[in-house]
VEXRO-531351 format. One record per residue: chain; x, y, z of N, C-alpha, C in turn. Coordinates in Angstrom, 2 decimals, decimal comma. Layout:
// residues N
[r "A" [X Y Z] [X Y Z] [X Y Z]] ...
This chain:
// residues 177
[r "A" [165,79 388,75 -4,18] [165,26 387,41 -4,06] [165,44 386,67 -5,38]] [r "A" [165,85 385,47 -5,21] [166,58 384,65 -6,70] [164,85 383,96 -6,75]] [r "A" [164,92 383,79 -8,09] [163,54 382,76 -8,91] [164,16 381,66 -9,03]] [r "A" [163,51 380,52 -8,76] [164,36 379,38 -9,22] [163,83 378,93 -11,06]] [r "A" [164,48 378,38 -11,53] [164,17 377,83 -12,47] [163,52 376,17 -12,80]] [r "A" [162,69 376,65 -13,33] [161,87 375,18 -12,94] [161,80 374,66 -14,45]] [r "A" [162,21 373,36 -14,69] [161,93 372,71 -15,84] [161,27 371,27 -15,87]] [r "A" [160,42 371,03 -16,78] [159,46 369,96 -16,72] [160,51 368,96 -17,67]] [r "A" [160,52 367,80 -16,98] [161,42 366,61 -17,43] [160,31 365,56 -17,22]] [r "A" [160,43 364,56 -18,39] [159,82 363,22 -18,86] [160,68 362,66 -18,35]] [r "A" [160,37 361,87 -17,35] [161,32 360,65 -17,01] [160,77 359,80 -17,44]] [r "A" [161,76 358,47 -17,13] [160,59 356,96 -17,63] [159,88 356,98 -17,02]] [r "A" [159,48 356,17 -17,88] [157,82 355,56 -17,99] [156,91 356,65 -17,90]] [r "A" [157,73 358,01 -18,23] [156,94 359,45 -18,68] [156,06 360,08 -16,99]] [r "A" [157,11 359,43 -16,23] [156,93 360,04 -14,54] [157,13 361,49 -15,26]] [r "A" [156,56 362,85 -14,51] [156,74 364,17 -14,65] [157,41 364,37 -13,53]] [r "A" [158,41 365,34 -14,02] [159,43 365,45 -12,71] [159,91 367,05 -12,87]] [r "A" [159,47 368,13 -12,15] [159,92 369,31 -11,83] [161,42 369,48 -11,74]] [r "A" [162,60 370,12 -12,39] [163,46 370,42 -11,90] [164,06 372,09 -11,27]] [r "A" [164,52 371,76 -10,19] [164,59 373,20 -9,21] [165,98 373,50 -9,34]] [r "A" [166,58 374,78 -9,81] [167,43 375,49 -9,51] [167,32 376,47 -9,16]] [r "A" [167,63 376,92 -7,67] [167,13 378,67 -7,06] [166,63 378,60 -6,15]] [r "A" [165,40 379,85 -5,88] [164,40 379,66 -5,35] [163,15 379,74 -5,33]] [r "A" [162,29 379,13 -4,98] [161,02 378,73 -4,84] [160,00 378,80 -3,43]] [r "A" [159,22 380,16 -3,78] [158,16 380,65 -2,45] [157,46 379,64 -2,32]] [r "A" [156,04 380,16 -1,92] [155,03 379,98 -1,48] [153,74 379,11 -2,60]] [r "A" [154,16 377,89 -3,86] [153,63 377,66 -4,99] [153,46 376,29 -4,50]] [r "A" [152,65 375,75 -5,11] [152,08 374,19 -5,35] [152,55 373,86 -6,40]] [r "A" [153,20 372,48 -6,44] [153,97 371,98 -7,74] [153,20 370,13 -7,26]] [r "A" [152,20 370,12 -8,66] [151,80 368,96 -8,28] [152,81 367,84 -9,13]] [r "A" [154,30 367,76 -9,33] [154,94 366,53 -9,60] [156,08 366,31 -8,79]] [r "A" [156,76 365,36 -9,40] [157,88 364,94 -8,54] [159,26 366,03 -8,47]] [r "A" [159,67 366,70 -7,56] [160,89 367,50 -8,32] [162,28 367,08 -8,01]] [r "A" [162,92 367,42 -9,01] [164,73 366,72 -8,58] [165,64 368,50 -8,39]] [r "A" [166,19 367,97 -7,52] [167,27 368,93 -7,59] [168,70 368,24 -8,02]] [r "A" [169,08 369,03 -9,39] [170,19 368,78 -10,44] [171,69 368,25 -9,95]] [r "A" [172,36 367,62 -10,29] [173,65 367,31 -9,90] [174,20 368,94 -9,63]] [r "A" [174,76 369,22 -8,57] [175,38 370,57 -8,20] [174,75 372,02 -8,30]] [r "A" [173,40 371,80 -8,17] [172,76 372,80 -7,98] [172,00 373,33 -6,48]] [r "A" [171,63 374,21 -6,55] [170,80 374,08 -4,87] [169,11 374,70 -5,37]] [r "A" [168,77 374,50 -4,48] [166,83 374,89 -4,51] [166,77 374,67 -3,08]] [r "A" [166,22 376,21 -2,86] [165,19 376,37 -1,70] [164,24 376,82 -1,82]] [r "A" [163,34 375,80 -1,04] [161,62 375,91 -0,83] [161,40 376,30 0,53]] [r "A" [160,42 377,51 0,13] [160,37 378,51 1,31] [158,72 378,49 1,71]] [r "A" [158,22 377,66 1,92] [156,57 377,45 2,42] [155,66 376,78 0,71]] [r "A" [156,48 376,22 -0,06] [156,48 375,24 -0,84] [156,02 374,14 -1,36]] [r "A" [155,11 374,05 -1,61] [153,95 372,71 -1,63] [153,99 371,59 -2,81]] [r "A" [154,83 370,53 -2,82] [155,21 369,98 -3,50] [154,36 368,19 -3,11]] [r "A" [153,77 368,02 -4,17] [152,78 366,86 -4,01] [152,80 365,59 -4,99]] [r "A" [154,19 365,69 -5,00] [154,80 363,97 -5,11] [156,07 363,79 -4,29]] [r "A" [157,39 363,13 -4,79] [158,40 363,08 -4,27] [159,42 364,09 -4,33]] [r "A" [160,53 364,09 -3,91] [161,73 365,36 -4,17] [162,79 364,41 -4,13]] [r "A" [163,98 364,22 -5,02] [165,34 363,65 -5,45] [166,13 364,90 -5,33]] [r "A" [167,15 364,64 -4,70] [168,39 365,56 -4,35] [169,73 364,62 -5,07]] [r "A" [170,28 364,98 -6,10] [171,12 364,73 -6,87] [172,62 365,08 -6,32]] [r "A" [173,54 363,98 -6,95] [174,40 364,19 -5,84] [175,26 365,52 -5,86]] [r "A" [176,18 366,44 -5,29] [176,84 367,63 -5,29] [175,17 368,63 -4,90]] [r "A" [174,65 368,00 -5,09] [173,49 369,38 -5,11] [173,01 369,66 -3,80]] [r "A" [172,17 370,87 -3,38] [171,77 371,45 -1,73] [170,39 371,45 -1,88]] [r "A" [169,97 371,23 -1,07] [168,30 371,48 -0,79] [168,05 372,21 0,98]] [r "A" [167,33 373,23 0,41] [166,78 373,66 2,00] [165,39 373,84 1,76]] [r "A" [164,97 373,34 2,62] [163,19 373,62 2,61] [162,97 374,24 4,48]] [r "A" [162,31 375,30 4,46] [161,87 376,17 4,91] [160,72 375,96 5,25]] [r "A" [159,90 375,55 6,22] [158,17 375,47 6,51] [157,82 375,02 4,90]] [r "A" [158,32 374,14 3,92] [157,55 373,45 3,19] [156,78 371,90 3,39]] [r "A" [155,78 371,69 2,35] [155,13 370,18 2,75] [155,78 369,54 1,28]] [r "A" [155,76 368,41 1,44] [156,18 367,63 0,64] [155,57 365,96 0,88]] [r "A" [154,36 365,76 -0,17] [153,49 364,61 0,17] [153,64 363,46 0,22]] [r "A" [155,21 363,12 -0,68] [155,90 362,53 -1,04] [157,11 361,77 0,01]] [r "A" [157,88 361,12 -0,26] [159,27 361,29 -0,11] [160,34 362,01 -0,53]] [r "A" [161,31 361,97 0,12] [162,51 362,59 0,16] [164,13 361,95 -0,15]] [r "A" [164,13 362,05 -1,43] [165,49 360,98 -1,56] [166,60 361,87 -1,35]] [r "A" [167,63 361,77 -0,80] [169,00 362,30 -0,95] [170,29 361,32 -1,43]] [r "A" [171,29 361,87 -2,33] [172,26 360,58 -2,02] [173,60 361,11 -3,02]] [r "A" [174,65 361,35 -2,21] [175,56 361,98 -2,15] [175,22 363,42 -3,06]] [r "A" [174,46 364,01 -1,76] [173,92 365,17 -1,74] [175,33 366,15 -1,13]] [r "A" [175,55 367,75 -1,28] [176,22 368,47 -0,70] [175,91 368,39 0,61]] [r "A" [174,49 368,71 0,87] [173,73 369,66 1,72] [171,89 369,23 1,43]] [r "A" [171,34 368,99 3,36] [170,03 369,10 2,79] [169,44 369,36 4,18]] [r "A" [169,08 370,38 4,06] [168,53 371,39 5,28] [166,85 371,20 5,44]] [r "A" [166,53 370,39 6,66] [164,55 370,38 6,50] [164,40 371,26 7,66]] [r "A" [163,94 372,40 7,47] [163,65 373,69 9,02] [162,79 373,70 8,92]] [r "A" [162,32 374,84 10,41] [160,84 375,63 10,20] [159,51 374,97 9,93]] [r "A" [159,56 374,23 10,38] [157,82 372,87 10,47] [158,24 372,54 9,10]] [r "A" [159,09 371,94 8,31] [158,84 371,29 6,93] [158,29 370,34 7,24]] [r "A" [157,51 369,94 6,39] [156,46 368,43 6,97] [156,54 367,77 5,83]] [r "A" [157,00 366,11 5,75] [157,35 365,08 4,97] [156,06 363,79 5,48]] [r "A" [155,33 363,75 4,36] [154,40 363,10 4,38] [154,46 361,07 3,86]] [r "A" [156,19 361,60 3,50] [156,52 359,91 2,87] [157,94 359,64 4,25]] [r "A" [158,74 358,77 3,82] [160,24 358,59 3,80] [160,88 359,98 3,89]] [r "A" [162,10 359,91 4,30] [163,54 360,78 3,93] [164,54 359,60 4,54]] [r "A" [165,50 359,92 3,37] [167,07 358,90 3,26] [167,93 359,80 2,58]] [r "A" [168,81 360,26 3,41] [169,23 360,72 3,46] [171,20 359,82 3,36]] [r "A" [171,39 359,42 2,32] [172,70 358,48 2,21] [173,75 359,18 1,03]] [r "A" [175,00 358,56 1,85] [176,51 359,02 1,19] [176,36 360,21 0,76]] [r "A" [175,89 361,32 1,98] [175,92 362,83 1,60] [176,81 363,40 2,52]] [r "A" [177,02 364,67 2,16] [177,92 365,31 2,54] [177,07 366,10 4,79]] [r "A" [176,17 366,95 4,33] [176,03 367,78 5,84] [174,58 367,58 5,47]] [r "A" [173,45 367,14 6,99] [172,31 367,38 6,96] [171,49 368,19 8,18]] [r "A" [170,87 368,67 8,11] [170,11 369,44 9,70] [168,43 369,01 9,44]] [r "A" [168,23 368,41 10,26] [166,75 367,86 10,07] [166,30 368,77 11,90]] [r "A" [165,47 369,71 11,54] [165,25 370,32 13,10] [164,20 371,55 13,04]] [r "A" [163,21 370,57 13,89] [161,45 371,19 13,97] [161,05 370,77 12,65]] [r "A" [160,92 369,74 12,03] [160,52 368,79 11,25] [159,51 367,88 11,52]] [r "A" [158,65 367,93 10,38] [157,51 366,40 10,98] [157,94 365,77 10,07]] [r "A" [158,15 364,33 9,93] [158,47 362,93 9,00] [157,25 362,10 9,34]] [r "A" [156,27 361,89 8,15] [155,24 360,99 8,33] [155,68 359,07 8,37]] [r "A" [156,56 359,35 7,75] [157,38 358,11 7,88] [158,74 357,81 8,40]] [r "A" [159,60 357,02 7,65] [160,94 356,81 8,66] [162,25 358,15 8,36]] [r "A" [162,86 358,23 8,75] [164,21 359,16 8,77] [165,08 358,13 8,98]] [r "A" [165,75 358,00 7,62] [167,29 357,26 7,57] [168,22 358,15 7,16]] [r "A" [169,46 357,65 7,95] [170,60 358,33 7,76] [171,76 357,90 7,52]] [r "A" [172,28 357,27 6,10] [173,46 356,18 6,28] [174,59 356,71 5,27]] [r "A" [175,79 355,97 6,09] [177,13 356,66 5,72] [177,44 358,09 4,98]] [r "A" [176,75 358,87 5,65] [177,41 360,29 5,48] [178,31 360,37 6,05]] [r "A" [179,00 362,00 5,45] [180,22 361,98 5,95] [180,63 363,23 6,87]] [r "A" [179,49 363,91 6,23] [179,85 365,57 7,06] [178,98 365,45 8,48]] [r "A" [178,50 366,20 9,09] [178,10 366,84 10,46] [176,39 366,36 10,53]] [r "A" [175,82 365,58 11,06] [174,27 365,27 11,25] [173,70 366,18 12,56]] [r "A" [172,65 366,92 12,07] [171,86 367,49 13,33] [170,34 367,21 12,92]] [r "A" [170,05 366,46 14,11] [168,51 365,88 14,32] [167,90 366,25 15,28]] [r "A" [167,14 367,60 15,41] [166,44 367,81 16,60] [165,26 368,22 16,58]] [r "A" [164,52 368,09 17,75] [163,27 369,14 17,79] [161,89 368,64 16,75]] [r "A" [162,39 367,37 16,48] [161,08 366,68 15,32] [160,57 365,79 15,88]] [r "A" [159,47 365,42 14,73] [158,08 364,52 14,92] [158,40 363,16 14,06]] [r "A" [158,83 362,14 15,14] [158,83 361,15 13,56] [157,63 360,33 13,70]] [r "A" [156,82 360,01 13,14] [156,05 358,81 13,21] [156,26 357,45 12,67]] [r "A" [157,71 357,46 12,12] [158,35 356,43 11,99] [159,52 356,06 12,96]] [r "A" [160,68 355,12 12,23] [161,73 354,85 12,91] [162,72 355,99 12,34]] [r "A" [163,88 356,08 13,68] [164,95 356,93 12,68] [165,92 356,04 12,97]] [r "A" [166,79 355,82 11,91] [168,46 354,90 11,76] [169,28 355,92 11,42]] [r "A" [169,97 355,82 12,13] [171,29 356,33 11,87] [172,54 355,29 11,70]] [r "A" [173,22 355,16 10,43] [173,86 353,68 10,41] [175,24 354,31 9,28]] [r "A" [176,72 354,05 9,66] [177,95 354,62 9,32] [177,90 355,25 9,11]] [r "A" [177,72 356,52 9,63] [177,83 358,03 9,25] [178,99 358,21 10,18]] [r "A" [180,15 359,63 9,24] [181,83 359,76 9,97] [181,82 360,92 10,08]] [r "A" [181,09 361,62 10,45] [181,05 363,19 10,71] [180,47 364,16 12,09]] [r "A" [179,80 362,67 12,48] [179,81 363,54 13,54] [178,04 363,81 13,96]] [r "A" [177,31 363,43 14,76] [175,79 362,94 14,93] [175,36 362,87 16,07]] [r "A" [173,75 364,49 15,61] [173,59 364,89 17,08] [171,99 364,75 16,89]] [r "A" [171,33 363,90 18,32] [169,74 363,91 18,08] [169,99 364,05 18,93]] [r "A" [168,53 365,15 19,50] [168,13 365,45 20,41] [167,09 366,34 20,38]] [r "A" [165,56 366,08 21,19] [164,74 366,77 22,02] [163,49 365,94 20,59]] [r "A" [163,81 365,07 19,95] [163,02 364,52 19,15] [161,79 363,70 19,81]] [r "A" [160,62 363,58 19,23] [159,29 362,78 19,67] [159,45 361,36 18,40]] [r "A" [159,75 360,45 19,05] [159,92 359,73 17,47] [158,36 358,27 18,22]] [r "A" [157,45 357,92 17,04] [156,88 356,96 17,74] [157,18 355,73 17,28]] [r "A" [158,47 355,77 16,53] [159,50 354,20 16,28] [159,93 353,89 16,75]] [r "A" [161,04 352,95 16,59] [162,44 352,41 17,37] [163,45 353,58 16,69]] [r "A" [164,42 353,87 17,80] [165,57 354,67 17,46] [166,69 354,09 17,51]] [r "A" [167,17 353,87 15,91] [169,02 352,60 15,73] [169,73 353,52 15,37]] [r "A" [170,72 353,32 15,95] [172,01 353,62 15,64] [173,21 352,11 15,99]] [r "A" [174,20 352,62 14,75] [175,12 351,48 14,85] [176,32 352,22 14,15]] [r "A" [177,96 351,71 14,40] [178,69 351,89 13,36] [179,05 353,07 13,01]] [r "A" [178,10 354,87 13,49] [178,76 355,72 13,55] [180,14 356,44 14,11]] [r "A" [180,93 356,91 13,40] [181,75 357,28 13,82] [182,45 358,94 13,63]] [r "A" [182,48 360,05 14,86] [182,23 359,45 16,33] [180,58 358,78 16,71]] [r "A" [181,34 358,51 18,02] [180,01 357,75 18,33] [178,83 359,35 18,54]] [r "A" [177,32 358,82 18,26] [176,50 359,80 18,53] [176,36 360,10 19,72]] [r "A" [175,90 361,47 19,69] [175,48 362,12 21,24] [174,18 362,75 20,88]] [r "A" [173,91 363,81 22,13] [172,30 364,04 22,09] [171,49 363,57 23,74]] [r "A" [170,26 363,77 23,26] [169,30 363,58 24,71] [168,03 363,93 24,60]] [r "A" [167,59 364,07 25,26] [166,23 364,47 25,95] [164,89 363,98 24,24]] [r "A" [165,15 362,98 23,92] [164,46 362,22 22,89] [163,46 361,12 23,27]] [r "A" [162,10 361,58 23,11] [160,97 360,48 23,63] [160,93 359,40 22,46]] [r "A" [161,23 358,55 23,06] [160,84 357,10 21,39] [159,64 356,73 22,20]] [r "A" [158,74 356,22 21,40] [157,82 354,66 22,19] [158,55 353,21 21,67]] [r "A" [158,71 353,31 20,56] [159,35 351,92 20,29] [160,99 351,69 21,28]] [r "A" [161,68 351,09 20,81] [163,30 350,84 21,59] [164,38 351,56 20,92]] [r "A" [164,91 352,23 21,81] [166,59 352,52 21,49] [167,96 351,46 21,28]] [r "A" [168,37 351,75 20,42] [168,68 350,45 20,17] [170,63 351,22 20,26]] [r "A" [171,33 350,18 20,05] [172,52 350,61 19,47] [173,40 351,69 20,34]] [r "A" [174,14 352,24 19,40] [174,87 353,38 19,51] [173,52 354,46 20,69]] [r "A" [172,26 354,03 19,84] [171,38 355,51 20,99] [170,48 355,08 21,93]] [r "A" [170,75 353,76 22,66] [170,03 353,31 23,44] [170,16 354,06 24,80]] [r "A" [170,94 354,77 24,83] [170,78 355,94 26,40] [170,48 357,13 25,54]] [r "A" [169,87 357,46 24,63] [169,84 358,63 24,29] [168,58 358,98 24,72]] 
């Protein structure tokens, strides 16, 4: 089992910001953490109680972790949310490479714009909206509870998927979805 390496970074305005290379059990990290340009960190039941930044080339998998925060990605490798991870802010997920968001809760919205690799969205809780907007790789929702509007536009191929309860409207590209 790999340790990740964790280093405490002063950002501006002296924000505290965890940085993750490796891996990371079952610990409470009360700041913000980044994962490094081309590194990966996985959080494996993980309790992280600000935001998480995914730097671009870099992977993130979280495993049944919470995260109280948001979730930035952006021309990320890779960013894997499994196993009940529960997101208590945002996730945006933009100009990244491959994402799998599936058996996920999102306390807020799930965006997904112009990626390029393979999107899988299933089996989650959004209590926001999810967008999906120019992504070229290829984009699959399905069996999701979302209590937003669900957009899609501009992907290419076009998205597929099904059996997805919205309350708000389907819009777009996923209005039969």
């Amino acid at each position: 089992m790999l340790a990740a390496a964790l280093f405490l970074h002063m950002g501006t305005a002296q924000a505290r910001e965890l940085v993750c290379v490796g891996y990371l059990g079952e610990v409470r990290l009360d700041d913000n953490l980044v994962v490094p340009e081309g590194e990966t960190c996985v959080l494996d039941g993980t309790v992280i109680r600000g935001n998480v930044a995914v730097e671009r080339g870099a992977t993130l998998e979280a495993r049944g972790a919470r995260i109280a925060g948001n979730l930035n990605a952006e021309r990320a490798e890779g960013v894997r949310l499994v196993a009940d991870t529960d997101v208590r802010g945002n996730v945006r997920i933009r100009r990244s490479w491959a994402a799998d968001v599936i058996d996920a809760g999102i306390a807020g919205n799930l965006q997904l714009e112009d990626n390029r690799g393979a999107l899988r969205i299933g089996r989650n809780e959004v209590a926001g909206n999810v967008q999906a907007v120019g992504n070229r790789g290829g984009l699959r929702i399905y069996r999701n509870r979302i209590d937003g509007n669900l957009q899609c536009g501009n992907n290419r191929p076009w998205p597929d998927g099904g059996g997805n309860r919205v309350r708000g409207n389907q819009e777009g590209q996923c209005r039969r979805m």
